[in-house]
N, C-alpha and C positions, 0 to 999 in steps of 0.2 A: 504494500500500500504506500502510495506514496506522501510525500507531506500533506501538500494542499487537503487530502482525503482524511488523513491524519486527525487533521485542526476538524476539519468539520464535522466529523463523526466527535470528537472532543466536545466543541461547542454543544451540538445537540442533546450529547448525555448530559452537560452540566443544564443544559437551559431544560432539561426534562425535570431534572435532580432539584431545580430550584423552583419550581412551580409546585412541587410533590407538597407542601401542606398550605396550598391557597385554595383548595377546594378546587371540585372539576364542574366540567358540564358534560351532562349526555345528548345524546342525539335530541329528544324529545325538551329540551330546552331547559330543563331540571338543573341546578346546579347545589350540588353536593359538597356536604361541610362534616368536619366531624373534631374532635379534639386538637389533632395538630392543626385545625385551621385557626384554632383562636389566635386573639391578638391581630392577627393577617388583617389585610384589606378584602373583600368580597365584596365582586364587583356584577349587579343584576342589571337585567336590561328591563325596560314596564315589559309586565307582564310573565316574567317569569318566577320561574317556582324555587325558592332555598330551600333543602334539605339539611338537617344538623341529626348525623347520629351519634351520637351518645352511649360510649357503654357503660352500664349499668346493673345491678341486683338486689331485684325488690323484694326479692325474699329476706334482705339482712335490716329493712325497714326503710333504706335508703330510697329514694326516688330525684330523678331530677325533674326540676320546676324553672319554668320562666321568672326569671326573679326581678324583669324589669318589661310590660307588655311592648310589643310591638306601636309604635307610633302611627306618623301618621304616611311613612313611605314605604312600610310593611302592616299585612295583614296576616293574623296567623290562620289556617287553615286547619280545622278540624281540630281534633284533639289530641296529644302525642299518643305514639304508637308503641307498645312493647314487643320487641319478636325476641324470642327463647331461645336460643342455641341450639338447644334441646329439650326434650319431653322431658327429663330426668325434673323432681323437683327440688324444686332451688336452684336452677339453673339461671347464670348471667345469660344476659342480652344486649340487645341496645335496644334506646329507647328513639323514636322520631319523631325530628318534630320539623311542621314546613309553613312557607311563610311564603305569603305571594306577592311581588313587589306593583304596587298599585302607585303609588307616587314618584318621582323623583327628590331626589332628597338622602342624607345620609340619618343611620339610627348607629345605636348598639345594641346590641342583643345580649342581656346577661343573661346564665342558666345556674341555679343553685345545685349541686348534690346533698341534699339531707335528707334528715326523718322530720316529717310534720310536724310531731309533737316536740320537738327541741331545735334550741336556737342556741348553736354554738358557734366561737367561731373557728372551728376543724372544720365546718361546712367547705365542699369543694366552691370554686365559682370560678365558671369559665364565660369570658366576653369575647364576641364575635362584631365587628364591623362591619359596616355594611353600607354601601352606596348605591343607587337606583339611579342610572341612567335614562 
């Protein structure tokens, strides 16, 4: 392989390697978020859908909750979703939760990890950015 081929197989793994926790998009216009995305920038165009999975185990009492609602350039959609890993009980999962960007405008998006009944602060909390083009 020669240089030139070199560098640019180089560049594309890094500019792969460097997108890897900004969240993606799918075909279907869906853009997809999950713990490494926090912090980051995520960038929705009107009308598209953010996905945030979350893992988590609601069997140890723990739950994640929106700990700050969506404004007024997200709309959250339905109500988050648990999917189990497996049938086994007590089994972690992740939790989903999706937001559909109706305005332009930027939010943040905080998510708690707790239990209902207690307010500590070991609580997790992970913030998400967000801009609506």
């Amino acid at each position: 392989m020669n240089t030139s081929r070199f560098l640019i197989v180089l560049l594309v793994v890094a500019l792969g390697a460097s997108m890897g926790g900004c969240g993606g998009q799918t075909k279907d216009g869906v853009v997809k978020a999950d713990r490494t995305s926090a912090g980051n920038a995520l960038v929705l165009k009107m009308g598209q859908t953010l996905e945030i999975a979350l893992e988590g185990n609601p069997s140890t009492g723990y739950e994640w909750a929106v700990a700050t609602p969506a404004g007024s350039a997200l709309e959250q959609v339905g109500t988050p979703e648990f999917k189990a890993q497996s049938t086994l009980i007590g089994a972690p999962g992740t939790y989903l939760f999706r937001f559909k960007a109706k305005a332009k405008g930027e939010e943040e998006l905080r998510f708690q990890y707790k239990r209902s009944w207690e307010t500590t602060l070991q609580d997790e909390t992970l913030t998400f950015k967000v801009t609506v083009k």
